[in-house]
VMD Tcl script that builds the backbone (N, CA, C; Angstrom):
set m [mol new atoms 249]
animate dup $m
set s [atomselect $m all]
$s set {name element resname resid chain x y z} {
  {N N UNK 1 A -83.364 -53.339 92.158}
  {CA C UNK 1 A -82.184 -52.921 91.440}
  {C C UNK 1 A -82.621 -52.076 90.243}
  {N N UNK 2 A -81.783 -50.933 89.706}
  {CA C UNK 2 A -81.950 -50.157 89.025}
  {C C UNK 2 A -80.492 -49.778 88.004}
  {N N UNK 3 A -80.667 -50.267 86.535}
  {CA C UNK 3 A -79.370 -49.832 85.955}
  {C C UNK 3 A -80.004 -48.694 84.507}
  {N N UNK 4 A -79.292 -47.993 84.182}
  {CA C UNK 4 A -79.234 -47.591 83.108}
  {C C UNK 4 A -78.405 -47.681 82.051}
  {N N UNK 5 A -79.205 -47.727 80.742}
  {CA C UNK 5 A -77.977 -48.091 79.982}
  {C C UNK 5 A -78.717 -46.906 78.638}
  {N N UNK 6 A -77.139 -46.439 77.679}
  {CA C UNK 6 A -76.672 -45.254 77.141}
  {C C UNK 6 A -77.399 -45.823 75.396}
  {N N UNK 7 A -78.439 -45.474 75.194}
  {CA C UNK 7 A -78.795 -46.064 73.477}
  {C C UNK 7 A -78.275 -45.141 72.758}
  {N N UNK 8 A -78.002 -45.088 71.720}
  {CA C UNK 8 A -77.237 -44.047 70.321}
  {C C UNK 8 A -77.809 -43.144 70.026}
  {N N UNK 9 A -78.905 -43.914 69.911}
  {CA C UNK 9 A -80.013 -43.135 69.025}
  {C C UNK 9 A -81.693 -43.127 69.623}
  {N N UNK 10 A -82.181 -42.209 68.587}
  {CA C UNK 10 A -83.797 -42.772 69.246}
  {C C UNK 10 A -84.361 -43.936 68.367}
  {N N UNK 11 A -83.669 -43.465 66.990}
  {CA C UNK 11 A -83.618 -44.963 65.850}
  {C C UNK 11 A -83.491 -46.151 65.989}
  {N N UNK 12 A -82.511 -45.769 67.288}
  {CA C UNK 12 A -82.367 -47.833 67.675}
  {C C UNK 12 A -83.431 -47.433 68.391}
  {N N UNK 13 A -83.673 -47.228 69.522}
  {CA C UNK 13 A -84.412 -47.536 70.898}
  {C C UNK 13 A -86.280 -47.729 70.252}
  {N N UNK 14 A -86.514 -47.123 69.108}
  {CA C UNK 14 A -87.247 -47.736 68.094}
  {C C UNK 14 A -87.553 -48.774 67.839}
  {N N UNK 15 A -86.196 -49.211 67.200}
  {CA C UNK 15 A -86.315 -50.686 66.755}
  {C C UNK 15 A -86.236 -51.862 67.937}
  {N N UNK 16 A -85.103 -51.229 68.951}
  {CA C UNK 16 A -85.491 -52.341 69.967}
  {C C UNK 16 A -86.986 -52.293 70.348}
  {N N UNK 17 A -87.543 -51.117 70.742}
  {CA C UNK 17 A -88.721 -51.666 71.198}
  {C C UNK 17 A -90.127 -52.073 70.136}
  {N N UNK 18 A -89.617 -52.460 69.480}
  {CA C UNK 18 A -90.449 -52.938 68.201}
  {C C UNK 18 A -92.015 -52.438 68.412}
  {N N UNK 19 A -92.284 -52.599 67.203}
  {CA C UNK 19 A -93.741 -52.127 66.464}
  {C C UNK 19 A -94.553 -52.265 67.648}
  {N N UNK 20 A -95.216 -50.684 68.062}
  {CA C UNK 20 A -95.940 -50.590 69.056}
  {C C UNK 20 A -95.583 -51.001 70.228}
  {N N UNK 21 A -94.160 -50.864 70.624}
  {CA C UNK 21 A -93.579 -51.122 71.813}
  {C C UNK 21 A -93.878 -52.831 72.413}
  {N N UNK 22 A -93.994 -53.670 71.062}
  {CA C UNK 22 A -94.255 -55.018 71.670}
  {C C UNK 22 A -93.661 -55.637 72.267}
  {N N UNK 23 A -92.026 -55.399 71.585}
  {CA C UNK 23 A -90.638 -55.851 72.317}
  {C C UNK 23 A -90.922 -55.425 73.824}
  {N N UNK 24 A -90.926 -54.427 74.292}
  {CA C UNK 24 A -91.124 -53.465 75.396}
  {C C UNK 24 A -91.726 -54.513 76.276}
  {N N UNK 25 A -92.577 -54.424 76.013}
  {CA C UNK 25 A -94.131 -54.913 76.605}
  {C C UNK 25 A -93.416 -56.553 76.808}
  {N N UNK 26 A -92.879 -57.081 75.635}
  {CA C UNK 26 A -92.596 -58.566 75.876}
  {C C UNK 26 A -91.798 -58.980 77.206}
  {N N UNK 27 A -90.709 -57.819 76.659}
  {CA C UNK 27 A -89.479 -57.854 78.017}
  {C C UNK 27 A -89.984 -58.065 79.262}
  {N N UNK 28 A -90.996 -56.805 79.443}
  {CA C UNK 28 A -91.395 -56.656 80.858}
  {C C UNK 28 A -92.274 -57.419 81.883}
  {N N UNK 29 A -92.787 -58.122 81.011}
  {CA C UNK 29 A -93.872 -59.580 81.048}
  {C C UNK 29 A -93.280 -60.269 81.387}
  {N N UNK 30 A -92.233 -60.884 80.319}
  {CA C UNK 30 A -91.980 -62.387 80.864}
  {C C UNK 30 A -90.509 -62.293 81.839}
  {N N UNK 31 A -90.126 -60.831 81.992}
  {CA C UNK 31 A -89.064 -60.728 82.906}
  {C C UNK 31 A -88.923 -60.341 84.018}
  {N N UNK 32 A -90.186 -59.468 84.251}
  {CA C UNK 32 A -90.723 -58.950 85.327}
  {C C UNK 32 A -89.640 -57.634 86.119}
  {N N UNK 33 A -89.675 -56.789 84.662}
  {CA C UNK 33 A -88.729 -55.437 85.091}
  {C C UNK 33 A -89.949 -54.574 84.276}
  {N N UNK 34 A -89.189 -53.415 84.876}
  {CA C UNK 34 A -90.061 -51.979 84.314}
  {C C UNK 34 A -88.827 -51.455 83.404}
  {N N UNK 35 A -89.255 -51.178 82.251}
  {CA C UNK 35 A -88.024 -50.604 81.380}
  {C C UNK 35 A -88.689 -48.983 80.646}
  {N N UNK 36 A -88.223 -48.467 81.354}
  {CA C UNK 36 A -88.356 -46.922 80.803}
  {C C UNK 36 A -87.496 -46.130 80.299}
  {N N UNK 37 A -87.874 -45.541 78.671}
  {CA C UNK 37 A -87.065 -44.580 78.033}
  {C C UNK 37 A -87.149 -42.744 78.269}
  {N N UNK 38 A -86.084 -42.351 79.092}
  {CA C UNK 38 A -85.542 -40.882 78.914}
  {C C UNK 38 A -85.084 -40.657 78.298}
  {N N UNK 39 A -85.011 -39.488 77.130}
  {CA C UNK 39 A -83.955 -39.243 76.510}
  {C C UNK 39 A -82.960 -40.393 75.734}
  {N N UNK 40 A -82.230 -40.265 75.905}
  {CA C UNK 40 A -80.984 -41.315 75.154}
  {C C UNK 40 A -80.671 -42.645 76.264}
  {N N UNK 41 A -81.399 -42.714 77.425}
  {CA C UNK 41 A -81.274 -43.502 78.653}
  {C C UNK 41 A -82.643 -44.516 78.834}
  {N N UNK 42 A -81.987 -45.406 79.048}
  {CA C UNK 42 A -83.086 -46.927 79.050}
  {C C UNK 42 A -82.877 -47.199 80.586}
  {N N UNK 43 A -83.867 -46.857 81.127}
  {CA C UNK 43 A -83.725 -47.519 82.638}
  {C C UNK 43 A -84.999 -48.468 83.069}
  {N N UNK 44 A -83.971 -49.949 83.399}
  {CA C UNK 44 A -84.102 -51.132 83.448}
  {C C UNK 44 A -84.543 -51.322 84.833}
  {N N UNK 45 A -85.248 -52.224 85.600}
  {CA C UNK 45 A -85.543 -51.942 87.240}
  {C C UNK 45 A -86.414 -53.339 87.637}
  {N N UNK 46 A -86.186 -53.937 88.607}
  {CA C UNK 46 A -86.301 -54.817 88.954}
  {C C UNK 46 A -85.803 -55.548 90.144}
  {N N UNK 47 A -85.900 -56.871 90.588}
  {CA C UNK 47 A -84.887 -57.955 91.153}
  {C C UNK 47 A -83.574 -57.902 90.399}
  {N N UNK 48 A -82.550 -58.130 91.135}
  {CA C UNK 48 A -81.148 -57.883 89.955}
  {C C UNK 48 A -80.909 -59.499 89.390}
  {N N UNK 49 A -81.652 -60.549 89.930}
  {CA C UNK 49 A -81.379 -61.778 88.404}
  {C C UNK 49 A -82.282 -61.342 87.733}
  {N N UNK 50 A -83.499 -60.524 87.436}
  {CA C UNK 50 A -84.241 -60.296 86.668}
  {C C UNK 50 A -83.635 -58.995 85.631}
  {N N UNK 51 A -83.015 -57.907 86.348}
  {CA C UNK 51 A -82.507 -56.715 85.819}
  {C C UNK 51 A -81.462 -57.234 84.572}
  {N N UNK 52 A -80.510 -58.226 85.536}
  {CA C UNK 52 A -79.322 -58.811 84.874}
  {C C UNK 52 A -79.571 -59.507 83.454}
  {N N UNK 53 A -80.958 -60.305 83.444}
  {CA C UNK 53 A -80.805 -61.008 82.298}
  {C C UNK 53 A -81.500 -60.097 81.295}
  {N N UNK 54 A -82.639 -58.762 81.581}
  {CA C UNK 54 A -83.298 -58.301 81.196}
  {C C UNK 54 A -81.986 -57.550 80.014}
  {N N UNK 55 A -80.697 -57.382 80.709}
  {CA C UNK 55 A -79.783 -56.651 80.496}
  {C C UNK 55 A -79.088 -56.710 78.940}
  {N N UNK 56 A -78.592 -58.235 79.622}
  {CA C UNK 56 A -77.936 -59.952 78.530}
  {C C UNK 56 A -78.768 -59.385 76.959}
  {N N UNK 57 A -80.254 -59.719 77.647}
  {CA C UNK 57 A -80.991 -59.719 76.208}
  {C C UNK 57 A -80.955 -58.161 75.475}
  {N N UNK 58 A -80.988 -57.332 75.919}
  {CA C UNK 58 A -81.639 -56.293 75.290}
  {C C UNK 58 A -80.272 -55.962 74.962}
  {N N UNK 59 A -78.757 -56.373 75.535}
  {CA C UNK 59 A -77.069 -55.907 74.292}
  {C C UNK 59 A -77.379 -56.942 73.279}
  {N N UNK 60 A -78.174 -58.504 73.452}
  {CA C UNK 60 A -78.114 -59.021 72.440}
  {C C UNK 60 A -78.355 -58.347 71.443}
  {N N UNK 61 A -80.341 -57.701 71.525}
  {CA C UNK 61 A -80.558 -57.050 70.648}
  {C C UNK 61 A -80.106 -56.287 69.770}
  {N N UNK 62 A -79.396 -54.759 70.877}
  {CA C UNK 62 A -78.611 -54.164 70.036}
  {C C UNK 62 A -77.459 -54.496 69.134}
  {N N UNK 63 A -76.814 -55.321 69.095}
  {CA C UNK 63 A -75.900 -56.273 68.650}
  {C C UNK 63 A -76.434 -56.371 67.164}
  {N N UNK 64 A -77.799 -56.960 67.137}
  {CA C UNK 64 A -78.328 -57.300 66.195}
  {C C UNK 64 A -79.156 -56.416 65.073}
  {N N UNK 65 A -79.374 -55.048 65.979}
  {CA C UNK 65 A -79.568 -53.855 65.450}
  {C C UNK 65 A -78.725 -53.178 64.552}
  {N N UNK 66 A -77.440 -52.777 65.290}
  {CA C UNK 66 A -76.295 -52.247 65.151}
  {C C UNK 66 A -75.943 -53.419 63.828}
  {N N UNK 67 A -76.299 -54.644 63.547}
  {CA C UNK 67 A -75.644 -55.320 62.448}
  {C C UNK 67 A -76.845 -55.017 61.419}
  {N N UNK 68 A -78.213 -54.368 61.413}
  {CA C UNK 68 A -78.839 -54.294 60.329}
  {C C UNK 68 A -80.430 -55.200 60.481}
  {N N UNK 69 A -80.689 -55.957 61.790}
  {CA C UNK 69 A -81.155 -56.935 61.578}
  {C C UNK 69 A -82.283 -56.562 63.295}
  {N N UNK 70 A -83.319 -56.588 62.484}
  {CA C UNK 70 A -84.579 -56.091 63.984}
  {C C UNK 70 A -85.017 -57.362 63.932}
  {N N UNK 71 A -85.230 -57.273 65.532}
  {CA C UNK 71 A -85.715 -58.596 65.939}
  {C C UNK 71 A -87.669 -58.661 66.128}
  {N N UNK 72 A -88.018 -59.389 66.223}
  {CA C UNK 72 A -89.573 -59.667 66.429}
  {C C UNK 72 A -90.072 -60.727 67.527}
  {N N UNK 73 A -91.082 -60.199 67.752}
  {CA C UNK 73 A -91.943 -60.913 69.071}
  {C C UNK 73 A -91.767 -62.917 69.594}
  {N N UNK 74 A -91.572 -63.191 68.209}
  {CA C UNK 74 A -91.281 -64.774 68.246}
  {C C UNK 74 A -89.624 -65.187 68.990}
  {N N UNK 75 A -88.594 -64.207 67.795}
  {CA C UNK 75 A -87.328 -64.285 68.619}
  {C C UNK 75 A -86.608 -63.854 69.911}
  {N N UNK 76 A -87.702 -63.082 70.383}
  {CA C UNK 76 A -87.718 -62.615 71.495}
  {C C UNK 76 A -87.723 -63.572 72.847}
  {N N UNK 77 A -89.210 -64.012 72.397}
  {CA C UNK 77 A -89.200 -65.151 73.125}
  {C C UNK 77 A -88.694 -66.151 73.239}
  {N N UNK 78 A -88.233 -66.804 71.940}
  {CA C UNK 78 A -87.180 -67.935 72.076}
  {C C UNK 78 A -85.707 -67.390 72.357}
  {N N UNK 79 A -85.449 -66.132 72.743}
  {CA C UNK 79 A -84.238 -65.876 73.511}
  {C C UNK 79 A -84.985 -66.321 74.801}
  {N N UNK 80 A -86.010 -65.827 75.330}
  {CA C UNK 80 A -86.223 -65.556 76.555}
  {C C UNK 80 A -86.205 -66.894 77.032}
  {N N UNK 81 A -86.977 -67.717 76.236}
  {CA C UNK 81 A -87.309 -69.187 76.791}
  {C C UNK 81 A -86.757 -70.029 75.637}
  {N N UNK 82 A -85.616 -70.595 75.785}
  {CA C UNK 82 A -84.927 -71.369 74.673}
  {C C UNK 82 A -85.160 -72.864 74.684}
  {N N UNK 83 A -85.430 -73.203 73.510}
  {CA C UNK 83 A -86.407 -74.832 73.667}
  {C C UNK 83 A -85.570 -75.576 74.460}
}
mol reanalyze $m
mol bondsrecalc $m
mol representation Tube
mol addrep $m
């Protein structure tokens, strides 16, 4: 499965993929998608329960962007894997 989704800016797509693309790198690890940036387009790719949740998390993010507030490698993971 393959979705794309529309970022604002390159400012966010920045911050989502945090310092040195760790976010990036985190996603794709423990979710087991390929997430590649074109242009203003994030394309997500995978199994679709994998695409789907890869999805969930990364509007969380922006959510949390869009309010002022970058996320890091720890909260990442405790989205991913919640105690």
């Amino acid at each position: 499965m393959e979705k794309l989704l529309r970022l604002e800016s390159a400012a966010i797509a920045q911050t989502l993929f945090g310092t040195q693309d760790e976010n990036l790198k985190t996603l794709e690890n423990e979710l087991g998608v390929k997430i590649i940036l074109r242009s203003d387009n994030l394309k997500v790719s995978g199994t679709n329960k994998n695409v789907r949740t890869a999805l969930q998390l990364i509007g969380h993010i922006l959510n949390d962007i869009r309010c002022g507030r970058a996320i890091d490698k720890e909260e990442l993971l405790y989205l991913i894997h919640p105690a």
